[in-house]
C-alpha positions in Angstrom: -3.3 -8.3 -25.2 -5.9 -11.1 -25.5 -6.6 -11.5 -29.3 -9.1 -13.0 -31.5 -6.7 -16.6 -31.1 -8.2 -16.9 -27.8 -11.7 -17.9 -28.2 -10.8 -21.0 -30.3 -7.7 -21.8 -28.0 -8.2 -24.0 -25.0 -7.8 -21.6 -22.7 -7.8 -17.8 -23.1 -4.8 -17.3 -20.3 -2.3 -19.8 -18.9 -0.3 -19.1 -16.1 2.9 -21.0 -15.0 3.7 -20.9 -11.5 1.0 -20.6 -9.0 3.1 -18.3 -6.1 1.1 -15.0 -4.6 1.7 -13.5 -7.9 0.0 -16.3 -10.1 -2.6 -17.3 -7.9 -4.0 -13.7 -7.6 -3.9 -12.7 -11.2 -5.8 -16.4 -11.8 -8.4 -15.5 -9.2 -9.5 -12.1 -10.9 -9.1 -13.7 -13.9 -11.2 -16.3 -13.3 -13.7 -14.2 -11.2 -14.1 -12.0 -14.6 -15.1 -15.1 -16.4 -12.1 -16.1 -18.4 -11.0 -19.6 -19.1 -7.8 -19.7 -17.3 -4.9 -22.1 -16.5 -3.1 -22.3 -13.6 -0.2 -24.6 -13.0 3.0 -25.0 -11.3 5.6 -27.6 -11.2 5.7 -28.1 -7.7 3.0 -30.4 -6.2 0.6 -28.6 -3.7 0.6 -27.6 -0.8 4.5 -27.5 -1.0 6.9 -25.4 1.2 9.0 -22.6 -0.7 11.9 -20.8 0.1 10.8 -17.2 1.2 11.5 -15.3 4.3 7.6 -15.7 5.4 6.7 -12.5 6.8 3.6 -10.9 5.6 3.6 -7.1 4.8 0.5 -5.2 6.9 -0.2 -4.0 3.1 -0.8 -6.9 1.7 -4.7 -7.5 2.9 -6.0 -5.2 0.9 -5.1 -7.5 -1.8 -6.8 -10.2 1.2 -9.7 -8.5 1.4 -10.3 -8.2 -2.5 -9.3 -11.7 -3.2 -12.1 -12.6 -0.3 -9.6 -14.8 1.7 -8.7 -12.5 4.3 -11.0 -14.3 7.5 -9.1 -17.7 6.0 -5.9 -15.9 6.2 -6.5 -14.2 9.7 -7.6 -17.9 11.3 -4.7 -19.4 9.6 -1.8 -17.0 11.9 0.0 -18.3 14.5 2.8 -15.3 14.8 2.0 -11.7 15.0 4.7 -9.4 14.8 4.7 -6.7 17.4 8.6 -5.4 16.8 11.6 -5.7 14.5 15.0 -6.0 15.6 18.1 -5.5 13.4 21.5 -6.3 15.4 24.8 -5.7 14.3 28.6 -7.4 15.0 29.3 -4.9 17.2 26.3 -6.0 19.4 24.3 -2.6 18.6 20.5 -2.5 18.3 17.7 -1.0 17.0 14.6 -2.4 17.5 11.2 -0.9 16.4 7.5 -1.8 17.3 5.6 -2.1 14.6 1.5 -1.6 15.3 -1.3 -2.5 13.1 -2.2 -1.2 9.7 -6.7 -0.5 10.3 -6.4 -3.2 12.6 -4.3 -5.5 10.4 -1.3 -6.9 11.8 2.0 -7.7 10.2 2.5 -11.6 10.3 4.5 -14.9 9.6 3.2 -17.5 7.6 4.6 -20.9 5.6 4.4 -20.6 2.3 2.7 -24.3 2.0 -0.4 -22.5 3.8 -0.7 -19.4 2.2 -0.2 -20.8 -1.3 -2.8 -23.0 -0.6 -5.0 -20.9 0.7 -4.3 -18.4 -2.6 -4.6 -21.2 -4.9 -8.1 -22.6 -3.4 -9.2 -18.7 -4.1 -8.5 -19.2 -7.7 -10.2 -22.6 -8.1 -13.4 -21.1 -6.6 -13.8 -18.9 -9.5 -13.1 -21.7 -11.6 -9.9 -21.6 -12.6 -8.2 -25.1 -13.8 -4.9 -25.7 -11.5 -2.8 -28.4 -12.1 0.2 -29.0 -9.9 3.1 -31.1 -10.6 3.2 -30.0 -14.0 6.3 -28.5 -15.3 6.4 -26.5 -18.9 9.4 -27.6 -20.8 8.6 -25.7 -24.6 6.2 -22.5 -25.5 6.0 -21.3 -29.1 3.8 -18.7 -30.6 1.8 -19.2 -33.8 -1.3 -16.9 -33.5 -1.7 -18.5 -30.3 0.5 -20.2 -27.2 1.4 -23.9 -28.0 2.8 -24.8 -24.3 4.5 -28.7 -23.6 3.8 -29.9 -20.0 5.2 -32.7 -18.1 2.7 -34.1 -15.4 5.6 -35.4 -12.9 3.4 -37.4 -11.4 2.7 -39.8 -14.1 5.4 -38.5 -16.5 3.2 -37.9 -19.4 3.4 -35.3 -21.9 0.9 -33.0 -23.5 -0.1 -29.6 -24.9 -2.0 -26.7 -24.3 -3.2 -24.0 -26.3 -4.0 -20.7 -24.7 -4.4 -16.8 -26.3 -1.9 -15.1 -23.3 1.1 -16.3 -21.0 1.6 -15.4 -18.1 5.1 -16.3 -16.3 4.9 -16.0 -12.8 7.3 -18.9 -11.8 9.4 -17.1 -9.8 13.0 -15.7 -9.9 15.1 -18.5 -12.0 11.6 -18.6 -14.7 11.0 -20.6 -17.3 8.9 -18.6 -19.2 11.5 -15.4 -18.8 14.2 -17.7 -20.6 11.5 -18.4 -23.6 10.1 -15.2 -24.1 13.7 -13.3 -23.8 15.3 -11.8 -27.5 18.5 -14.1 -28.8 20.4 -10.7 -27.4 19.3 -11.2 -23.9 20.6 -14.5 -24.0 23.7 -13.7 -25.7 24.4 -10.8 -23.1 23.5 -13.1 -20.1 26.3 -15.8 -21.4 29.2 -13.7 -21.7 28.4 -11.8 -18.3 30.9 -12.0 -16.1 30.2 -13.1 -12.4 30.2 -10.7 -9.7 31.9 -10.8 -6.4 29.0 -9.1 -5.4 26.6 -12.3 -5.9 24.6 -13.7 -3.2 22.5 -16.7 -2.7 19.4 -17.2 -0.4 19.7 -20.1 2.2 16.6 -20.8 4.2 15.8 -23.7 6.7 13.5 -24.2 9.4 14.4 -25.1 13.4 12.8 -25.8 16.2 10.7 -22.7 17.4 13.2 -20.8 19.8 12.3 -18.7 22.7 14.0 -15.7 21.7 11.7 -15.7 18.5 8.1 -15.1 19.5 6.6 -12.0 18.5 9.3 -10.4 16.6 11.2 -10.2 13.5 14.9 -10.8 14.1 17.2 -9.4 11.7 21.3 -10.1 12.3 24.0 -8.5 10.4 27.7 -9.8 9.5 30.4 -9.5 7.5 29.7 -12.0 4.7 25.7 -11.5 4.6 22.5 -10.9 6.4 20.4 -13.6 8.5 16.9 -13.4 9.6 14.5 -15.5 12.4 11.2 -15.2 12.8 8.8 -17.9 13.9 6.3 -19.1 11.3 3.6 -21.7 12.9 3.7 -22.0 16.7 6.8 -25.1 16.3 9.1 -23.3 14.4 11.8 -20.7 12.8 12.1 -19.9 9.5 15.7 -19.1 9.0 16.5 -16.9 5.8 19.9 -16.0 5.3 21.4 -13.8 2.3 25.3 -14.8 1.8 28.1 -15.2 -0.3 28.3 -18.8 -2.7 31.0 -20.1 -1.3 29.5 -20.3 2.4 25.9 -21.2 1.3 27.9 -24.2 -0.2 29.1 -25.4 3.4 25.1 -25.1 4.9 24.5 -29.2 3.4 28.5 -30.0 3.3 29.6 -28.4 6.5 26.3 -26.8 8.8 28.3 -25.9 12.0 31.2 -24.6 10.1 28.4 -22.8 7.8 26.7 -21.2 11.2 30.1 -20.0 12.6 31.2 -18.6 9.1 27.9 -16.6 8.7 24.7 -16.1 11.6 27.5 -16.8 14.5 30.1 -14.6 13.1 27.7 -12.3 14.9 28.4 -12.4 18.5 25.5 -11.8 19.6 23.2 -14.3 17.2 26.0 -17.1 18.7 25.1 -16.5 22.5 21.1 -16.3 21.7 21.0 -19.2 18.8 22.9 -22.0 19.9 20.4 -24.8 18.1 19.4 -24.0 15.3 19.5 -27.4 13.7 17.7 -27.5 10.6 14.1 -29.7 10.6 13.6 -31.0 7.0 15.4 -29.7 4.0 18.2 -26.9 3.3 17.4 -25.1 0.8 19.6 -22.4 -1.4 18.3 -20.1 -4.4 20.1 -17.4 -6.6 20.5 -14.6 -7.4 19.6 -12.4 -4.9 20.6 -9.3 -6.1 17.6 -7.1 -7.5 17.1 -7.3 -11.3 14.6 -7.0 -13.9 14.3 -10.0 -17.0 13.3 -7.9 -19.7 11.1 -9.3 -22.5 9.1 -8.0 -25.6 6.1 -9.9 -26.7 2.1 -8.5 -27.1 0.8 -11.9 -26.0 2.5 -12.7 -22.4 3.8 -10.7 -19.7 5.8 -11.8 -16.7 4.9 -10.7 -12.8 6.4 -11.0 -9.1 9.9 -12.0 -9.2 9.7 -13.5 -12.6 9.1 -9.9 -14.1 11.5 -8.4 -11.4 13.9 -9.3 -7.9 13.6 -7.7 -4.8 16.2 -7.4 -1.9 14.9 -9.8 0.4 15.9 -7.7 3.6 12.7 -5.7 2.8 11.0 -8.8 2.8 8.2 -7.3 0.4 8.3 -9.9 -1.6 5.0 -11.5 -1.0 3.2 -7.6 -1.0 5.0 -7.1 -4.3 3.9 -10.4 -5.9 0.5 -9.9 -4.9 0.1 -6.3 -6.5 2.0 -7.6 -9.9 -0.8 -10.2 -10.0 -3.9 -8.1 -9.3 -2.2 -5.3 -11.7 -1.9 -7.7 -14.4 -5.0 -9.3 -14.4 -7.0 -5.9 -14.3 -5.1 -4.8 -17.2 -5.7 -8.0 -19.1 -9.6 -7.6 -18.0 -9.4 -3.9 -19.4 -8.6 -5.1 -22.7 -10.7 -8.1 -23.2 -13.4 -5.9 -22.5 -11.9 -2.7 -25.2 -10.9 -0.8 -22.0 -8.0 1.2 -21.8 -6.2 -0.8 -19.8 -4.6 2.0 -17.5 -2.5 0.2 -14.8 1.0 1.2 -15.1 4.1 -2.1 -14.4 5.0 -1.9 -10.8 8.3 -0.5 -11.3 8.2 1.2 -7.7 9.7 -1.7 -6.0 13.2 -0.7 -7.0 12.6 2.6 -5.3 13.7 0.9 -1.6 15.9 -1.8 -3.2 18.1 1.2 -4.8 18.7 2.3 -1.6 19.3 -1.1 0.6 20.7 -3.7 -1.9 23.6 -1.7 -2.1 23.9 -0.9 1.9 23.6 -4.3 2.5 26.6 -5.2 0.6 28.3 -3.0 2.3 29.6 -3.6 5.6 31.1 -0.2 6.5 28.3 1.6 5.4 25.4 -0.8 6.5 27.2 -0.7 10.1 27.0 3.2 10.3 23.4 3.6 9.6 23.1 0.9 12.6 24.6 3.2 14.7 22.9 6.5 13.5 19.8 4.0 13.9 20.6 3.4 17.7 21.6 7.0 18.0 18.2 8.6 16.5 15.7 6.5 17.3 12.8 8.4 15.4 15.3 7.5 11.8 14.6 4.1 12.3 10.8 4.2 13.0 10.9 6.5 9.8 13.0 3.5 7.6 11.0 0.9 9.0 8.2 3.2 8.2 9.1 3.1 4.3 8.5 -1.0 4.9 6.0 -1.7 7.3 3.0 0.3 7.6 1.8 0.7 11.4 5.7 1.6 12.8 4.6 2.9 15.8 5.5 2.8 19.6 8.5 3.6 21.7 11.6 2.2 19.9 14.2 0.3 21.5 17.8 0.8 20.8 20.9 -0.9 22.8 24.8 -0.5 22.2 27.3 -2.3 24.0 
C-alpha cells in the first residue's frame, strides 16, 4: 500500500518499464492525482519484440484510457480470420468478426507504446526514457539508482510504491524476490522443454493481408501477420539451439523451423528479415513470486503467458488498470477490492502444454478440421467476435 513515506518522497509511485502494463497503471494513476514516475530503459518510440496482434478486448481498456479514436486512426491491418496450419498441410481457419464494432487488429509496438505513454503524460505523469534502474532499497521509502543512457549519468529517486512492469526478464522481479527464490532459481536445472521467442520483421507478403497466420512444426510454432501496410511481423516460439542459427545461419534457421512446414515453405519463400533479429526467453508460462507491502509487479513481470494466445498485450493492459485502481482504493482508505489477475493461466494450462507437444497439438488440428464449430468455440475462448463460416482444408 501507499504509506505515510510517500508524501515527503519525491514521488508517491514509480514505475519501471513503460509497456501496456506500465503505461496504463501511470495513466490512472496520474489521472487520480498522484505524483508518478514513469520510466523505461529503452528510448521511445522503440520497437519491442511481441507478436503485435491486438485482442478485440482490449478497447475497453482504449476507451477508459481515452485513446481509443488515436488507436483506431493509427490501424493499418484488420484481422478478418485466423488460420492455424499444420505439417501435414491440414487447416483450420476461422473468421473472426468484431467485438461492439471493435475489430481485432495488428499494430507495432513503437506506435502503440507511444501512443499509451503520451496518455500517461497527459495526466501528468513524469516519463523518462532511456533510463535504466540498476539498485532499489527500502528504508521507509524506495531509494531507486537510475542510469540516463543517454548522457550516462547517475541519480536517485525516492518514491513511497514500486511498481515493476519491465517485462518478462525484470529487474525489479530480481530485487524484490526472497534470498530463497534466488537460491531455488540457481540450482534449477534446465528443461528440454525451454523455448525462446524469435521475432523479425519482412517485407509485407501477399499471402498476409487480413489474417492471422499461425504455422505448426516439429521444433516450435511460427506466426505472420502484417503489422503497418509494408510489413510482417514474424514471431516464432522454438527450441535454443535453433533460435541460435536465426543471426548465425538465417536460411538454415527457416528450413530447420517455419519451412519444416511444407506448406509455410511453398507460401513464404522471402522472408528476409528488415532491421534487427531479435530473441527473448523464457517462453514458458510462469509466475515471479515476490513478498513486499510497498511494490507489486504487473504484465509479464508479475506473470508469462503462452504467446500462441497472443493475449499478451489484453493481459498487460488489465494488470495495469487492476493495479492502479487498487493502489487508488487505498490511498483514498478504500477497500481496495480488485482481485491479481490470476485467470490468465486458465488458457495457458491448457495450450502451453499442447503446444509442446507434437502428437497431441497435431490431433486437435485434425479434430479442428473435422468439427469445424470446435474450433470457432477455441478460438472463441481467445478472440471475442469468432463468428462466420469457418474454413477447414486437409490434404
Amino acid at each position: 500500500m501507499i504509506n505515510d513515506s510517500s508524501t515527503s518522497a519525491a514521488y508517491e509511485v514509480a514505475i519501471v518499464g513503460a509497456g501496456p502494463a506500465g503505461s496504463a497503471c501511470a495513466a490512472l494513476l496520474g489521472r487520480a492525482g498522484l505524483r508518478v514516475l514513469l520510466c523505461d530503459k529503452a528510448s521511445f518510440p522503440r520497437p519491442k519484440i511481441c507478436g503485435e496482434t491486438v485482442n478485440p478486448r482490449c478497447w475497453d481498456v482504449f476507451d477508459a484510457l481515452g485513446v481509443a479514436d488515436e488507436v483506431e486512426r493509427s490501424i493499418h491491418n484488420r484481422i478478418a480470420a485466423i488460420s492455424v496450419t499444420d505439417k501435414k498441410g491440414r487447416e483450420v481457419r476461422v473468421e473472426v468478426g468484431k467485438r461492439g464494432g471493435r475489430c481485432f487488429f495488428s499494430m507495432g509496438r513503437d506506435v502503440l507504446d507511444h501512443i499509451l505513454v503520451r496518455s500517461a503524460q497527459s495526466t501528468g505523469v513524469e516519463f523518462r526514457d532511456g533510463t535504466t534502474v540498476t539498485r532499489v532499497a527500502w528504508d521507509g521509502c524506495w531509494r531507486i539508482e537510475v542510469r540516463n543512457g543517454k548522457a550516462g549519468e547517475k541519480s536517485s529517486v525516492t518514491a513511497g510504491y514500486l511498481v515493476g512492469a519491465d517485462g518478462r526478464n525484470s529487474t525489479i522481479a530480481g530485487h524484490l524476490a526472497t534470498r530463497r527464490e534466488i537460491s531455488e532459481r540457481g540450482t534449477r536445472p534446465s528443461s528440454d522443454s525451454d523455448r525462446v521467442g524469435v521475432q523479425w520483421h519482412a517485407f509485407l507478403h501477399p499471402e498476409i493481408a487480413g489474417a492471422l497466420h499461425m504455422y505448426l512444426f516439429d521444433a516450435g510454432y511460427c506466426g505472420l501477420v502484417a503489422v503497418d501496410g509494408r510489413h510482417t511481423n514474424v514471431s516464432m516460439v522454438t527450441r535454443p539451439e535453433l533460435a541460435s542459427l536465426a543471426t548465425a545461419d538465417f536460411r538454415r534457421f527457416l528450413e530447420r523451423t517455419l519451412w519444416s512446414n511444407p506448406v509455410a515453405a511453398a507460401r513464404f519463400l522471402d522472408l528476409n528479415p528488415v532491421g534487427k533479429i531479435v530473441k527473448t526467453s523464457p517462453i514458458n508460462p510462469r509466475c515471479n513470486p515476490f513478498d513486499h507491502p510497498h511494490a507489486t509487479l504487473i504484465g509479464d513481470a508479475s506473470q508469462t503467458v503462452e504467446p500462441f494466445t497472443g493475449e499478451g498485450i489484453r493481459y498487460a493492459l488489465e494488470d495495469g488498470i487492476a493495479a492502479a485502481r487498487r493502489l487508488i482504493s487505498e490511498r483514498n482508505g478504500m477497500d481496495a477490492g480488485a482481485a491479481r489477475m490470476n485467470s490468465r493461466f486458465r488458457v495457458n494450462r491448457v495450450f502451453s502444454p499442447v503446444l509442446r507437444n507434437p502428437t497431441i497439438r497435431d490431433g486437435l488440428i485434425s479434430l479442428g478440421a473435422r468439427f469445424p464449430t470446435l474450433s470457432r468455440w477455441v478460438v472463441g475462448t481467445v478472440i471475442p467476435g469468432v463468428g462466420g463460416k469457418p474454413h477447414n482444408n486437409e490434404s
